[in-house]
C-alpha positions in Angstrom: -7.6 -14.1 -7.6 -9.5 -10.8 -7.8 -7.9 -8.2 -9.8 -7.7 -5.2 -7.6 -6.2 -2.5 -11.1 -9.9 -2.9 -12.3 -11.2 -1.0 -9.1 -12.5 2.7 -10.0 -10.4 5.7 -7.3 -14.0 5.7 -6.2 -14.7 2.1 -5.3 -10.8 2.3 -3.7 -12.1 5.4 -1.5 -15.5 3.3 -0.6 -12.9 0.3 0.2 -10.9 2.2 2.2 -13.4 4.2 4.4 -15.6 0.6 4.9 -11.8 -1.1 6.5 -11.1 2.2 8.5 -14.4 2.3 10.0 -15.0 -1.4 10.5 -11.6 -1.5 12.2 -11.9 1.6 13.8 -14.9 0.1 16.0 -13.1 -2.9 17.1 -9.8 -1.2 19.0 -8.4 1.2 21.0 -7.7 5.2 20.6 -3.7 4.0 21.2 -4.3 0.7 18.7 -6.1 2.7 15.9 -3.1 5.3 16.4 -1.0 2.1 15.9 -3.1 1.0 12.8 -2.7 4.4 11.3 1.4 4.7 11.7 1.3 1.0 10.5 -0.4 1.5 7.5 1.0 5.0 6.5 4.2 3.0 6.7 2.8 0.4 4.2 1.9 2.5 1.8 4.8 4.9 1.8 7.0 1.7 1.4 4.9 0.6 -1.3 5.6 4.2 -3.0 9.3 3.7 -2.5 8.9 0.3 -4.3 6.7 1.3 -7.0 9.2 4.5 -8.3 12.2 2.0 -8.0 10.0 -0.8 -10.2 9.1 2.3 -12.4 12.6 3.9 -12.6 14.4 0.3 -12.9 11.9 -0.3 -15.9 12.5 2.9 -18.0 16.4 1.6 -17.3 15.7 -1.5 -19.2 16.5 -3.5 -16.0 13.1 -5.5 -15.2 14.4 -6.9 -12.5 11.5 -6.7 -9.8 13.0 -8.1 -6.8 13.6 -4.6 -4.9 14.8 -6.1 -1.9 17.5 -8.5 -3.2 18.9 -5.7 -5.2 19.3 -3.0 -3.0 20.3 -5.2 0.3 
């Protein structure tokens, strides 16, 4: 499996701008809207999870499973 922490901000910024763009040509004005709430969504979600992973490991509590815990 390719190991996406080895990727330099700039090769994440080329990654990003080739997917928007490829995308982009494929859809709609209302789909790429869509795409963009979608995936702002993602990552702020991903944010959320990350500071709780981060905050539950400087509490010595290494349990990942976000979900389960805070359902």
């Amino acid at each position: 499996m390719f190991d996406f922490s080895q990727l330099s901000s700039c090769e994440w910024i080329a990654l990003a701008s080739s997917l928007a763009i490829s995308i982009g040509q494929n859809v709609t004005a209302d789909e790429a809207g869509i795409l963009s709430n979608f995936f702002s969504a993602l990552g702020d979600n991903l944010g959320i999870i990350s500071a709780e992973n981060s905050s539950d490991n400087s509490n010595s509590n290494n349990n990942n499973n976000f979900c389960s815990n805070n359902l």
